[in-house]
C-alpha angles and dihedrals in degrees: 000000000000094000107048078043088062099036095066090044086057104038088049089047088046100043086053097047081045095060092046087055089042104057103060086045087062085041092063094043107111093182151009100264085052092050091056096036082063085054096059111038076054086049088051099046090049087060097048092050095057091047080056104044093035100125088053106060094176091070086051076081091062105052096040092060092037084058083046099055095033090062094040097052092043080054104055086041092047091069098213140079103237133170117337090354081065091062090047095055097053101041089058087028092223129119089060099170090048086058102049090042078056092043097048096035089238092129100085099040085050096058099040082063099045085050079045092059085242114151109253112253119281111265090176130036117226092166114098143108114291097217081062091056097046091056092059095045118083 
């Protein structure tokens, strides 16, 4: 009972610290080769990790969830619902603007300008004519 106990303890830590490692890794990512290219060098790590670790199995928890939260987190930086994660997406219907950045074509150019220091494009206007604002308060 300990160790499942403390294999769950482990794989939910780990899942969390993977995601944080995770993030800055789909940031960096230009295109989609690169993004994938991430995956699986993570892929990659995780199983030499196990062939590593594989006479302790409660630290198999660790680097499960560490894989987990490493491809989650590449995947909510990435910005865009690509290969099975599209799927996914749509099957769940959530992820929207992923979607929409997969379906356009946007994703990459917004992140070349996000790598470029460029601001990100306007969602809300705030620009407008005061006397236009005043007539809708009340």
């Amino acid at each position: 009972m300990a160790f499942i106990i403390l294999f769950i303890l482990l794989f939910a830590f780990s899942t969390f610290v993977g995601f944080q490692v995770g993030t800055p890794l789909g940031e960096r990512a230009q295109t989609t080769a690169d993004y994938w290219k991430m995956n699986a060098g993570a892929i990659v790590a995780a199983v030499l990790l196990t062939l590593v670790c594989s006479s302790m199995p409660l630290l198999w928890a660790a680097i499960i969830g560490m894989l987990a939260g490493a491809i989650a987190g590449m995947k909510m930086s990435f910005g865009e619902s690509v290969g099975p994660w599209k799927a996914h997406d749509e099957f769940f219907n959530v992820n929207k603007e992923h979607r929409r950045a997969a379906e356009e074509g946007a994703g990459e150019r917004r992140r070349a300008a996000k790598r470029a220091g460029k601001d990100a494009p306007e969602l809300i206007s705030t620009v407008g004519d005061a006397n236009d604002a005043d007539e809708n308060v009340r």
